[in-house]
N, C-alpha and C positions, 0 to 999 in steps of 0.2 A: 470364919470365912468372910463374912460379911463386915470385920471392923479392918481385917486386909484391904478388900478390895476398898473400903473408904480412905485407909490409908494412903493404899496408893492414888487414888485419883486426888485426894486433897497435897499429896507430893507433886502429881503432872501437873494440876491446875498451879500450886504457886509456880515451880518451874516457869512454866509459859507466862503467865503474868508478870513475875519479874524480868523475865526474856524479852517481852514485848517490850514493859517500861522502857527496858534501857536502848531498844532499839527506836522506839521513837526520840525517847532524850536524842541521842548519837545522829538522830537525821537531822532534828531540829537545830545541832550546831552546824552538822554537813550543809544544813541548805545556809543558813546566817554565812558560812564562810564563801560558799556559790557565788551570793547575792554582793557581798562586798570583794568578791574578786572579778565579776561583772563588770561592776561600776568602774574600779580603780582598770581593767582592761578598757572598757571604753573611754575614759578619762587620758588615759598614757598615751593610747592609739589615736585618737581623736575620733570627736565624735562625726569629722566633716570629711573621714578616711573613705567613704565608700562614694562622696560625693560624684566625682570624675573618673570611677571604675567602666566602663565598657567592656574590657576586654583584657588580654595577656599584656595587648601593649601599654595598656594606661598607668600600671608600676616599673617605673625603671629597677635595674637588677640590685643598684643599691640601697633603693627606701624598699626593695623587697625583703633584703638580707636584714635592713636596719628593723623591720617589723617582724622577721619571722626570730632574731635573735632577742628581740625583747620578748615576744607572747613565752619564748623557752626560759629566759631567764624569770620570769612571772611564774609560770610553772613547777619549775622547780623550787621556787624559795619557797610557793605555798604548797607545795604538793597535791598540785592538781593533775590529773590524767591526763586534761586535752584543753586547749582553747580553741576558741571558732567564731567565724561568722558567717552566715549568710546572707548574702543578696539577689533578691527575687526581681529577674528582668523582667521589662512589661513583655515580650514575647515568652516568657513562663520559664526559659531557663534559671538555674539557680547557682549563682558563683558560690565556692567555698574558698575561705582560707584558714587551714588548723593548723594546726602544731600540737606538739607536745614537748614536758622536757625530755625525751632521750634523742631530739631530732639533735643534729651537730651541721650547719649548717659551713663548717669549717670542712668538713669530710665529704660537702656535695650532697648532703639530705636535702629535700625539699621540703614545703609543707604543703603540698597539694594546692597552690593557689590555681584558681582557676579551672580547677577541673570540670569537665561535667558531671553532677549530682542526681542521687534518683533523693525526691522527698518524701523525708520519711514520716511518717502521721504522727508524729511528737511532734515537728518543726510546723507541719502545715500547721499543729492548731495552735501552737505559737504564732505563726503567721496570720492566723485569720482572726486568730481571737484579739489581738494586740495586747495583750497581757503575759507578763514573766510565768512562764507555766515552769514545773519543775519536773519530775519523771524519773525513775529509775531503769533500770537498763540490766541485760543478761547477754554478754554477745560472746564471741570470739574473743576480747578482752577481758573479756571476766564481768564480775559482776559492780555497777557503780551505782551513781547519781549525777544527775546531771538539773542545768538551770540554763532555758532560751528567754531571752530579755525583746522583744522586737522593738525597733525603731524607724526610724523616718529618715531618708536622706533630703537635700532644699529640689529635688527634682519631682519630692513624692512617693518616689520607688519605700519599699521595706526591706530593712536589714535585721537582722537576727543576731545578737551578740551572744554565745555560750562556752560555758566552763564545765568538767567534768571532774566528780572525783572518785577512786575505786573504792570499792566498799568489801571486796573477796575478806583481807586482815580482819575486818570488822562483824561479817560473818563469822568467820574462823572461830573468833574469840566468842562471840555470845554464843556462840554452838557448844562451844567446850564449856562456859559459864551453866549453862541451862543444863548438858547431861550430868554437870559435876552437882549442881544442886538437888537434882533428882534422884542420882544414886545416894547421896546423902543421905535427904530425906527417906527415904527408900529402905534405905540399911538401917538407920534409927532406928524409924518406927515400925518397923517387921520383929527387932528384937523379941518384944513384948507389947502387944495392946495396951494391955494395962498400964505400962509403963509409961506409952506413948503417950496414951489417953489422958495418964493423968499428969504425964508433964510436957504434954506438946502445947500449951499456949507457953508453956517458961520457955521452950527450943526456938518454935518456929517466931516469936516475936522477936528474941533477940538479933537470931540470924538474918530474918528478914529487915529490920532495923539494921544489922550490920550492913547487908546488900544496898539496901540503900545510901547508907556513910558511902559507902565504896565508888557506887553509880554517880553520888553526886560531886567527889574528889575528881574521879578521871573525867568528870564534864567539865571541872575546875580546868584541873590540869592542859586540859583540850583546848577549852579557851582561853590559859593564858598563853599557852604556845603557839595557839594563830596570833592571838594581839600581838607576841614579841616579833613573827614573822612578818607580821603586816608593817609594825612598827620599824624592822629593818629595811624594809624595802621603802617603806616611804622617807625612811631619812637618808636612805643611800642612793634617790631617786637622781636622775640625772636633769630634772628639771624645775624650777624654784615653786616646789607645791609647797602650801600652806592651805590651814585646815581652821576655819573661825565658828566659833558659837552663835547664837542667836542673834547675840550684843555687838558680832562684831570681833570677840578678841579672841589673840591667836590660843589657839590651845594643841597645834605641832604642827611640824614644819621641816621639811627636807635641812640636811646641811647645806645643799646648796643654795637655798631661798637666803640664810641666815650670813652667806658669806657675800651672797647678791648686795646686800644690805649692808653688811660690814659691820652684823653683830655677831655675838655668841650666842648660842642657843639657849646660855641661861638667861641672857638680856631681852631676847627676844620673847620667849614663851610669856603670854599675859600681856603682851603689847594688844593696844585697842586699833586696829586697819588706820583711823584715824591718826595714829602716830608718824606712819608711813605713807601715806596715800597724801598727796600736793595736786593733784586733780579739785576732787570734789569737796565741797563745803562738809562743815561735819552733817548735820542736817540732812544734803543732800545722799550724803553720800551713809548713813543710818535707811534713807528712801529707800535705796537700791538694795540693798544687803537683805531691807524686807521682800521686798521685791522679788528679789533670787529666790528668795523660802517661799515665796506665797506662786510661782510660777511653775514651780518644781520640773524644770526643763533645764537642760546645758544651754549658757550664753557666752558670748564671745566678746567682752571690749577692750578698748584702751584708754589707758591712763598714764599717771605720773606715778614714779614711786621715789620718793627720799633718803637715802642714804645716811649713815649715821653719821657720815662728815659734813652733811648738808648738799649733796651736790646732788641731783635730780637726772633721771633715768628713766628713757620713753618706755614699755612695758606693752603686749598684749597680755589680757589674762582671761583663761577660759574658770569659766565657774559652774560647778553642776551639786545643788542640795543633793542628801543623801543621809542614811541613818547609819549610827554607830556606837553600839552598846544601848540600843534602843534609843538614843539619843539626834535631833536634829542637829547636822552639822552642814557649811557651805565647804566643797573641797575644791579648792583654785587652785591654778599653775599659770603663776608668772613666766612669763619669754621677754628676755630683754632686747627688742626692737629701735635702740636707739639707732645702731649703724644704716635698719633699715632706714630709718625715719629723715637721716639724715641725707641718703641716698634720693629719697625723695623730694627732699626738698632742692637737692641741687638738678634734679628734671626738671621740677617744676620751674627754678630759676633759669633754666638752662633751655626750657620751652619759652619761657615769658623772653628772655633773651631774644630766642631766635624769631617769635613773633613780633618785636619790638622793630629787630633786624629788616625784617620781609616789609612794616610800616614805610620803615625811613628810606628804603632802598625801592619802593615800589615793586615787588617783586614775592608773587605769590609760590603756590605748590600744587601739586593734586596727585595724586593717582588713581586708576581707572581700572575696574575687574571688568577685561575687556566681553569673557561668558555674560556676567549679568548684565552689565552696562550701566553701572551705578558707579558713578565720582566721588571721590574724598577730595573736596579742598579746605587749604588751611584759610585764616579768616581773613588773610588778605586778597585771595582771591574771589572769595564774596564782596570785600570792597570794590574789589574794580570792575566789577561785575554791577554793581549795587543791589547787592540780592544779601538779604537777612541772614549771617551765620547762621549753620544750624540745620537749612532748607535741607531737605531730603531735593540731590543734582542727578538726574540723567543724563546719558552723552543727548537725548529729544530735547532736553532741557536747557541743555548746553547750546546746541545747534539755533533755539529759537533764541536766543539771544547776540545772534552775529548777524553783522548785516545785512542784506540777503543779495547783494552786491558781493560777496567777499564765501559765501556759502559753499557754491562749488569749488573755490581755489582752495579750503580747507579740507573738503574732504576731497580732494585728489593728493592732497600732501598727504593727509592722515592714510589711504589705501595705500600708497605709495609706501607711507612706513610699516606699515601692518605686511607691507611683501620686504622687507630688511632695508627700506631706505634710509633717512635723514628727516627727520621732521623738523626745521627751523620755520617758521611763517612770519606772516605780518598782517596781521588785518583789523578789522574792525567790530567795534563791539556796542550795541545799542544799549545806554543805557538812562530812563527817564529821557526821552528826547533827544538827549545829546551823544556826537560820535566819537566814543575811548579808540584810541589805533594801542594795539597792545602786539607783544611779539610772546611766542610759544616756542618751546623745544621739549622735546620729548626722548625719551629713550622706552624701547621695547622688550617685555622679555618673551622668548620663545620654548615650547617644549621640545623636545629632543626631535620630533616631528617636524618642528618647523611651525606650529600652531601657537599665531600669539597671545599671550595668556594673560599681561598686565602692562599697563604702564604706568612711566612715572614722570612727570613735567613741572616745566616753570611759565608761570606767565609774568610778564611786566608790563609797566603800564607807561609807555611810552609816546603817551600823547602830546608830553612837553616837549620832546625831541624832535616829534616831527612838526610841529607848531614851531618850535627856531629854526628848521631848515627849512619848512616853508619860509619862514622871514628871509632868512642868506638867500635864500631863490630870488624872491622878491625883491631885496637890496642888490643882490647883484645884476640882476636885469635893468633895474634903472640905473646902476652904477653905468654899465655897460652903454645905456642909451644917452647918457650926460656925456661918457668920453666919447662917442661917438660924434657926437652932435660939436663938441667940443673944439674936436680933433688933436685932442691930447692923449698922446704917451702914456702906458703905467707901469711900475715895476713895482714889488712889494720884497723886500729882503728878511729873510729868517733869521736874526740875528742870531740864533744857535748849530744850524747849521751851516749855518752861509749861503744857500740856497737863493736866488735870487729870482724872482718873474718878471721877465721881459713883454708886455703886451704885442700884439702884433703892431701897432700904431707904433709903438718906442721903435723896434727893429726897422720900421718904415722908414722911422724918420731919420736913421742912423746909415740906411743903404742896405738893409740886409735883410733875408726873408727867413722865416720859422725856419729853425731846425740848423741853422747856420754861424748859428753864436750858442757857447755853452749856458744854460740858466744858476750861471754862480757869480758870485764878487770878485772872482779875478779876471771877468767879462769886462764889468766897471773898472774895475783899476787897469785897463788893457786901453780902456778907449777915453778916458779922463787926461785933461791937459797936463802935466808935469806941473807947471806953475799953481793949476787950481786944486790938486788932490789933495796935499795938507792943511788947506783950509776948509773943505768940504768933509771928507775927516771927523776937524775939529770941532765943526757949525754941529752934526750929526751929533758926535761927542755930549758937547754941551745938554742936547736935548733928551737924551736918555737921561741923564744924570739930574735933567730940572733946572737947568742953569735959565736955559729960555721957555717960554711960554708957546715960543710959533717956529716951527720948521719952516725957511724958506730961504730958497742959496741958487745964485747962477754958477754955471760952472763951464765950459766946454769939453763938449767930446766930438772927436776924430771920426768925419764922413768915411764910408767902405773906400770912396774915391782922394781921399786923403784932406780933404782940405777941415776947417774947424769951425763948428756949429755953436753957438752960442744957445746953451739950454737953461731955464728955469723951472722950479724944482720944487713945488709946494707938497705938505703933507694933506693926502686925501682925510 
């Protein structure tokens, strides 16, 4: 009775002991494949995706579709249950967005983005703890594991990145593993004691030696089937990752990185970053590669990268260390950013342009959030202003620098447009002592209310214009008081129009009062002598063309009362 009951309990005990081993082996590849299906999901997704979340509106419907069909096709090549993330608002709600592979987002599935969450005490102490905690699970899904990664968006908030896989099959099988062990044993050693007794260290070592071979083949087997999954997905990746050692050199790399390139993948494997990278010195650029391993954070730059024809291509590349086959590796993904780059530089030309334009033309910009009352002007409005690009402008700001002469004539314009008028002006503008005359026009935009909400204007700086018309004021008024004084006649002829100006004095002295002779040249040719108009004419003639140096000709013209004036004819 007593070598039975040892029997069997030396049967249960190995049972469960072997039972156990192999379910820890089996978890410790489950978590290994958790952890680099994590990374490579926050890696694909980006790590700066939850940056500008708020709400339902903050993803348009097609970087929604574009994110929920990638977390599915992740899912399915690893055979994962579920991806997820969550972000924790500072008012405490919790955004989720999962998936799994059976979602068909072709069929109208969604993946919950957005939903409201209740937190469940695996996540919070993911959350609190900031540490990848791991967890197994028993729900209505059956039975898994799962892995929460927390992170940090640039606003400070936390977000939660996790993957799930089911573990039911894997129960399944070490259940049938353990009772089949058991009843073996079982059956053996019940035969005969004796038997047992005297050859159960020849039974139970080999067998167990066997269970072992066995547990440590299908661990084999397990991880070369994730590595070849992993490894399709990363070469069939649709964006140029590549994968470097310590040193720097490539040791894999999507198809697509290698065609970025314009090599083959056997050319490429064993290239040192150095080979490709036209940015940074090698030196420098060995700095940063340590750098990346010694920070162990995802970072974001740009550079150069080199083509194998030689020709050079602007690049963003996000870079995040991470371990693989217990190994330290850097896992980047190049985006080739040339079109944007080039994009910006034609703004940037395209600004220097139009500020160049607003120098030479005198003629600034602004617009105006009429709620705050804070100004945006471009930098040639700070010039004629003489005020420091840059200043932080209120319209208070704005107003102390007009002349206080000219103060209320602008803000009756400006009320005036703020009720849907016209805002053109003219006034003056103090600046270091001296008075700028500038002109403003503005446009207003209104809400559906009728409440004006912005504007947006031009100023110029038209102090030189009205500094020449001051002068023609001034010139003509003594003009005026010389022929006055004189008591000479004036006409001035548009030689493009034919337009002619008769002075009131000329029409005087002709017999005739304003308004009684046409102001054109067939006026003159009407009242000019027959005998003198072809010579007069040709004196004219002459002087346009530079033949003389002095306009001056007598001519006669015909009194209202008929008789003939003898007139001479100097150029003012």
């Amino acid at each position: 009775m007593t070598t039975c009951l040892v029997v069997t309990f030396v049967s249960a005990f190995f049972s469960y002991s072997l039972f156990d081993s192999q379910q820890r082996d089996y978890l410790e590849v489950v978590d290994a494949r958790l952890l680099t299906g994590v990374q490579m999901v926050r890696h694909l997704v980006g790590a700066d995706f939850h940056d500008q979340i708020t709400n339902a509106g903050s993803v348009s419907p097609a970087d929604y579709r574009t994110i929920v069909e990638k977390y599915n096709e992740i899912a399915g090549n690893t055979g994962f249950q579920s991806l997820w993330s969550y972000l924790f608002l500072p008012d405490g709600r919790v955004v989720v967005t999962t998936t799994s592979h059976s979602k068909n987002t072709g069929k109208g599935d969604h993946a919950g983005f957005f939903d409201s969450y209740s937190d469940p005490e695996t996540i919070r102490l993911a959350h609190q703890s900031g540490v990848p905690t791991y967890a197994s699970f028993n729900n209505k899904r059956g039975k898994g594991r799962m892995l929460l990664v927390p992170f940090q968006d640039k606003q400070g908030r936390t977000y939660v990145f996790g993957a799930s896989i089911s573990t039911d099959e894997l129960d399944r099988q070490l259940k049938s593993t353990g009772w089949t062990v058991l009843t073996l044993f079982f059956f053996v050693m019940s035969v005969t004691a004796g038997v047992a007794l005297v050859l159960g260290q020849r039974f139970v070592r080999p067998i167990q030696r066997l269970q072992d071979i066995t547990a440590f083949h299908e661990q084999e087997k397990t991880l070369r089937l994730e590595s070849e999954k992993n490894q399709t997905i990363l070469r069939n990746a649709s964006d140029g990752i590549h994968i470097l050692d310590l040193n720097g050199n490539l040791i894999e790399a999507s198809d697509f990185f290698c065609a970025m390139l314009g090599y083959s993948r056997e050319e490429m494997i064993g290239l040192n970053v150095s080979n490709w990278d036209a940015h940074f010195e090698d030196d420098k650029l060995m700095d940063l590669i340590r750098q990346k391993f010694e920070n162990q954070e995802r970072s974001q730059f740009e550079t150069l990268h080199r083509r194998k024809d030689g020709s050079i291509l602007d690049v963003e590349v996000s870079a995040v260390p991470m371990q693989i086959d217990g190994k330290p590796v850097l896992f980047n993904s190049s985006r080739d950013i040339t079109d944007r780059k080039q994009i910006q530089q034609t703004l940037l030309r395209s600004e220097a342009n139009f500020k160049r334009a607003q120098a030479v033309a005198h003629i600034g910009s602004w617009s105006l959030d009429i709620g705050s009352g804070t100004l945006d002007w471009s930098d040639e409005v700070y010039r004629i202003f003489g005020i420091e690009p840059g200043t932080i402008i209120t319209f208070e700001r704005f107003l102390a620098c007009l002349h206080p002469d000219d103060v209320n004539k602008l803000l009756t314009a400006w009320n005036a447009a703020l009720s849907g008028g016209v805002f053109d002006i003219e006034h003056r503008v103090l600046v270091a002592g001296e008075t700028r005359w500038i002109r403003e026009r503005a446009s207003i935009d209104f809400d559906a209310d009728g409440t004006p909400l912005t504007g947006i204007g031009t100023v110029q700086d038209i102090t030189g214009t009205c500094k020449l018309i001051d002068a023609l004021v001034i010139n003509q008024e003594r003009l005026s008081f010389a022929l006055k004084g004189s008591n000479d006649g004036l006409w001035d002829w548009n030689l493009e129009s034919n337009e002619v100006y008769f002075s009131p004095r000329w029409l005087e002295m002709v017999g005739y009062a304003e308004g009684e002779l046409k102001q054109n040249f067939e006026t003159w040719e009407l009242l000019v002598h027959p005998d003198d108009k072809a010579r007069s004419l040709a004196t004219v003639a002459d002087y346009i063309e530079g033949r003389i140096q002095r306009y001056e000709i007598e001519f006669r013209l015909r009194h209202k009362q008929g008789h003939w004036l003898d007139i001479l004819v100097k150029r003012v």
